[in-house]
MARPARO-311527 format. One line per field, with one value per residue (C-alpha): residue in one letter; residue number from 1; y, x, z. Coordinates in nm, 2 decimals. Layout:
resn = a / ...
resi = NUM / ...
py = Y / ...
px = X / ...
pz = Z / ...
END
This chain:
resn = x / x / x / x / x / x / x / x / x / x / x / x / x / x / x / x / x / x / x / x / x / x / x / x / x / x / x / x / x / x / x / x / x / x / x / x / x / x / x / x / x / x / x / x / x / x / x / x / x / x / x / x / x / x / x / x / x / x / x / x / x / x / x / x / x / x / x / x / x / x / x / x / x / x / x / x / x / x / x / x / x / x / x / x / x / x / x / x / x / x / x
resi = 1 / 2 / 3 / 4 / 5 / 6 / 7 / 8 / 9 / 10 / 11 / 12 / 13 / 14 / 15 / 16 / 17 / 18 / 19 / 20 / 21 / 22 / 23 / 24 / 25 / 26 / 27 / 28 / 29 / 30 / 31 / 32 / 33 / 34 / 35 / 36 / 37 / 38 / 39 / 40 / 41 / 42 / 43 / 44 / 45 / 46 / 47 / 48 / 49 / 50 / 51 / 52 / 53 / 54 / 55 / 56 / 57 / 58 / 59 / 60 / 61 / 62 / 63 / 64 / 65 / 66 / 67 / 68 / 69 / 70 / 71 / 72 / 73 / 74 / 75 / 76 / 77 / 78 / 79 / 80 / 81 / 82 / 83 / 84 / 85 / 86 / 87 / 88 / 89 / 90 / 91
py = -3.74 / -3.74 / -4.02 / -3.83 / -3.50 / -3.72 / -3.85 / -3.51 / -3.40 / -3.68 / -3.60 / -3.21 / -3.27 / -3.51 / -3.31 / -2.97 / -3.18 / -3.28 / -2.94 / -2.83 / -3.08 / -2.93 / -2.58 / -2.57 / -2.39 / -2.02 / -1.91 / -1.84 / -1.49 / -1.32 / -1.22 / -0.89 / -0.74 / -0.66 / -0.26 / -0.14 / 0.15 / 0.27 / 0.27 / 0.52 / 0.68 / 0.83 / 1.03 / 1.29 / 1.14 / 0.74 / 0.53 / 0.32 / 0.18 / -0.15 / -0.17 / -0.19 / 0.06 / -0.08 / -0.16 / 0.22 / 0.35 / 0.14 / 0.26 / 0.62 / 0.59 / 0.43 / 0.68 / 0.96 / 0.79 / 0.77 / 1.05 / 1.32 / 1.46 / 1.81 / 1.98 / 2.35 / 2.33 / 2.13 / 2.11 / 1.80 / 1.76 / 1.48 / 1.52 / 1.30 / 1.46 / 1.44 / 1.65 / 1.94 / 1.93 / 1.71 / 1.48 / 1.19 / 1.21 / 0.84 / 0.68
px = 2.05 / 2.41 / 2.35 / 2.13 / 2.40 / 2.62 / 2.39 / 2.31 / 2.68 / 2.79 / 2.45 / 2.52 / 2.90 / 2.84 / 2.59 / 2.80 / 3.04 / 2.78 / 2.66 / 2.93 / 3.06 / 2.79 / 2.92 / 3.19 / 3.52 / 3.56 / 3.84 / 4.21 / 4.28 / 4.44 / 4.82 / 4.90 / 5.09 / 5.44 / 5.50 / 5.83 / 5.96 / 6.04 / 6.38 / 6.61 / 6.44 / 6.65 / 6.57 / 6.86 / 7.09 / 7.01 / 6.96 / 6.58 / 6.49 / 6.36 / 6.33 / 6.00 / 5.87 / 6.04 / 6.37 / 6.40 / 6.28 / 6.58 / 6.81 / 6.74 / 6.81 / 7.11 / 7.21 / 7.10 / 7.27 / 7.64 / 7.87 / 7.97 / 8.32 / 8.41 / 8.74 / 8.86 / 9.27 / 9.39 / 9.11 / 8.87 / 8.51 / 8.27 / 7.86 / 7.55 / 7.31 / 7.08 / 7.31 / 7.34 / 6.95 / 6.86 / 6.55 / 6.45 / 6.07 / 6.00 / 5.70
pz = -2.75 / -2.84 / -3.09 / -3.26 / -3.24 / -3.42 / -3.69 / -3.78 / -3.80 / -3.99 / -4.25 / -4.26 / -4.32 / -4.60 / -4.74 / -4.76 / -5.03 / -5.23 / -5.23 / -5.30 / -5.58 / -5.79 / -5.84 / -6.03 / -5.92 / -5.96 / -6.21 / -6.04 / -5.99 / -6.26 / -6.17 / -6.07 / -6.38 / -6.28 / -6.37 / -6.44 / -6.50 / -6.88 / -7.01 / -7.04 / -6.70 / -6.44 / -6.12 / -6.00 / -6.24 / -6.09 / -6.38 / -6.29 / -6.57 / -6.59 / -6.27 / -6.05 / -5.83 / -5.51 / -5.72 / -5.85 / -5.51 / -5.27 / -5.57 / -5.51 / -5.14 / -5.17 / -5.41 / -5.13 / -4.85 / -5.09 / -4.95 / -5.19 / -5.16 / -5.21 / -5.26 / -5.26 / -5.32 / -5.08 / -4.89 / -4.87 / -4.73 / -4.71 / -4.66 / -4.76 / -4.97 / -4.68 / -4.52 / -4.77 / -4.74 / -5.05 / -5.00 / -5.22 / -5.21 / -5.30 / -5.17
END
């Protein structure tokens, strides 16, 4: 009985190659086209053009999280644009 398992799994795994070595082999996929965004762009004054979706969106945040300083006189103040209740809606 096992002898005979055996047999049979040695025929049906030589036989899936042959099968198999008659078809040929589908095409490669095609590459995912890279889109970037047009030159000369910019998004609250943050220059992102050229750059990819991901690029321009990371550059936006960074510009959001960048302090922006104030001063009246003599007086000086520092706040995030997140704190002066400016959002960068990037998704």
């Amino acid at each position: 009985m096992f002898r005979a398992l055996v047999i049979a799994l040695a025929l049906a795994v030589g036989a899936v190659p042959a099968a198999l070595a008659d078809e040929p082999l589908p095409p490669p996929p095609e590459p995912v086209p890279v889109t970037v965004v047009p030159e000369g762009v910019t998004i609250s004054g943050v220059a992102v053009g050229g750059m990819t979706a991901e690029e321009a969106t990371a550059t936006v945040q960074a510009w959001f999280d960048q302090p922006v300083r104030f001063q009246f006189k003599k007086k000086r103040w520092r706040a995030s644009p997140i704190d002066l209740g400016a959002r960068p809606y990037v998704d």
